[in-house]
C-alpha positions in Angstrom: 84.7 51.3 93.7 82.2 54.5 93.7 79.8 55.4 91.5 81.5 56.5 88.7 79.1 59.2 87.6 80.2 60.7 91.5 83.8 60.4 90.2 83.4 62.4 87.1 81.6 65.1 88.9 84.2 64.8 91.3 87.3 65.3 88.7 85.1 67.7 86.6 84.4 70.0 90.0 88.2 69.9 90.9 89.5 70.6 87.2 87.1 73.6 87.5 88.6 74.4 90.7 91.9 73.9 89.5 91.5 76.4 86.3 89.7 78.9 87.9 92.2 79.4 91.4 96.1 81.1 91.6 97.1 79.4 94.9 94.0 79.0 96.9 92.5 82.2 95.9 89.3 80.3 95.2 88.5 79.1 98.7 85.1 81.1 98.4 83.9 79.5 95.5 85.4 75.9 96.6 83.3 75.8 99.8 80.0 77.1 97.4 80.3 74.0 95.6 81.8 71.6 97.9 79.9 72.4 100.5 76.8 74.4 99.4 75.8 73.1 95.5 77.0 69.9 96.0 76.5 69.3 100.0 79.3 66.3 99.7 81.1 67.7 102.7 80.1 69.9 105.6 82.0 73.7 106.7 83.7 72.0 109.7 85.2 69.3 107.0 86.0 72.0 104.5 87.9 74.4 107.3 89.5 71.0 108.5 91.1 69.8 105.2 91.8 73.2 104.4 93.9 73.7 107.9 95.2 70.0 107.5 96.2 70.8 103.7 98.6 74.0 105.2 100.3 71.9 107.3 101.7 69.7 104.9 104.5 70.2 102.6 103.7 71.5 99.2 101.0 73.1 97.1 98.9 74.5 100.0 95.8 73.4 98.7 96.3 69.7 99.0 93.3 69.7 100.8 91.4 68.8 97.5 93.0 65.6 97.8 91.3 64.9 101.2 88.0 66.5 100.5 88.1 63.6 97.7 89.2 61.0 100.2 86.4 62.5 102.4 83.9 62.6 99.3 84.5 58.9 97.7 87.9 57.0 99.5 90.6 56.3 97.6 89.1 56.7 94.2 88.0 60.6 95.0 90.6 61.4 96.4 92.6 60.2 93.3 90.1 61.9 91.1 89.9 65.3 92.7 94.1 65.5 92.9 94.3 64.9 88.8 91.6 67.0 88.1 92.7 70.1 90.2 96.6 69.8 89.4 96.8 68.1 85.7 94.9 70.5 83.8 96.8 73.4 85.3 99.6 72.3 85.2 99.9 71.5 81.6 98.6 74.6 81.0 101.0 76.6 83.2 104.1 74.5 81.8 102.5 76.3 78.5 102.3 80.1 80.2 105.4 79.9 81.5 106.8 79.2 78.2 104.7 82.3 76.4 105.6 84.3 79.7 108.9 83.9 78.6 109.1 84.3 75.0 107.2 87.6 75.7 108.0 89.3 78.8 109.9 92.3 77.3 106.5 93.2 76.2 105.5 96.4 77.7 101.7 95.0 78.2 103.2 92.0 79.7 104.0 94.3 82.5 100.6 96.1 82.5 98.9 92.7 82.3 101.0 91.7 85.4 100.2 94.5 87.2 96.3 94.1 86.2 95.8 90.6 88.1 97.3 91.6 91.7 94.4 93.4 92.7 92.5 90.9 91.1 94.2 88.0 93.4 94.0 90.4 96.4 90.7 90.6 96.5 90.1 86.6 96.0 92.3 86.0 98.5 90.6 88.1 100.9 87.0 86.0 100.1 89.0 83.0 101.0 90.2 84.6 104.3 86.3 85.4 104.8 84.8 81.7 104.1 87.7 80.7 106.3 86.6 82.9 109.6 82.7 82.4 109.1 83.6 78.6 109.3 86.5 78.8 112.0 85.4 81.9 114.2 82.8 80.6 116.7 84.1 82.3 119.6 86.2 85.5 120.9 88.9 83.0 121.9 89.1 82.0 118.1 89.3 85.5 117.2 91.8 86.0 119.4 94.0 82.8 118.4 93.5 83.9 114.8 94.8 87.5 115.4 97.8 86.5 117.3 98.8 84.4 114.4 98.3 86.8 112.1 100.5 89.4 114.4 102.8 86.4 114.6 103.4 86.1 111.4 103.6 89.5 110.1 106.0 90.8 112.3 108.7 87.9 112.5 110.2 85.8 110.4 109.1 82.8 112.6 108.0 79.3 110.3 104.4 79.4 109.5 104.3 76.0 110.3 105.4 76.0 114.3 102.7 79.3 114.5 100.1 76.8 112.8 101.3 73.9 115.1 101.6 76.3 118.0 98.2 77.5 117.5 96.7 74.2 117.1 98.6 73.4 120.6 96.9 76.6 122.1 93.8 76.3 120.8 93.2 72.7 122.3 94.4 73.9 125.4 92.0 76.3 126.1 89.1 74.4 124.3 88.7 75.0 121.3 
């Protein structure tokens, strides 16, 4: 078994993570502490789990769970899932419920309307960590953007363009 100081700085990083994110929007300030504060993986390991997590079913950021398994085996991996998804989901269980109660609410509407630029422009940061970690060449570039067209204008699964991508992309060397 790890240290288990590492595996309450572990859960306490993820539950953290886990308030302070809406559906990966806080890629940016996951790889600052994974990778930068902390140093307990590397940006090739973070851009890994990350692509890794997409490709399975589910939340899409069951990456934490390997960047735990990568961190401390079994045992981080056990303590960065319950701290990222218990906390929040107890309390979104509890939003949901309020939500509900109060959405006639005319600020519910103005309050709704207040976070999407907010989760825009989180998003974006995590699109911008992403391609600073995964962007080493103009054949990368290239790959990335022909996903991205891909993906925006059919109706094609995201997984066979990730898959597909993956296929390309280790075709031509990268």
């Amino acid at each position: 078994m790890p240290d288990l100081q590492l595996l309450l700085d572990i859960f306490l990083t993820f539950v953290r993570l886990g308030l302070t994110g809406f559906g990966g929007t806080n890629l940016a300030e996951m790889e600052r502490l994974l990778v930068g504060q902390w140093g307990w993986i590397d940006a090739r390991t973070f851009a890994n789990g990350f692509a890794l997590g997409q490709l399975m079913p589910g939340p899409n950021l069951l990456a934490v769970t390997h960047y735990g398994l990568v961190i401390a085996g079994a045992w981080g991996a056990a303590a960065a899932t319950v701290g990222f998804y218990g906390p929040t989901a107890v309390l979104s269980a509890a939003a949901a419920l309020l939500w509900k109660r109060h959405s006639a609410h005319p600020w519910s509407l103005t309050f709704r309307d207040a976070l999407l630029p907010f989760g825009g422009g989180v998003m974006l940061a995590g699109v911008l960590v992403l391609g600073q970690t995964s962007l080493h060449s103009w054949a990368a570039a290239a790959l990335a953007a022909l996903a991205f067209v891909i993906l925006r204008r059919t109706r094609l699964n995201s997984a066979l363009v990730v898959v597909g991508a993956a296929v390309l992309g280790a075709l031509i060397g990268l």
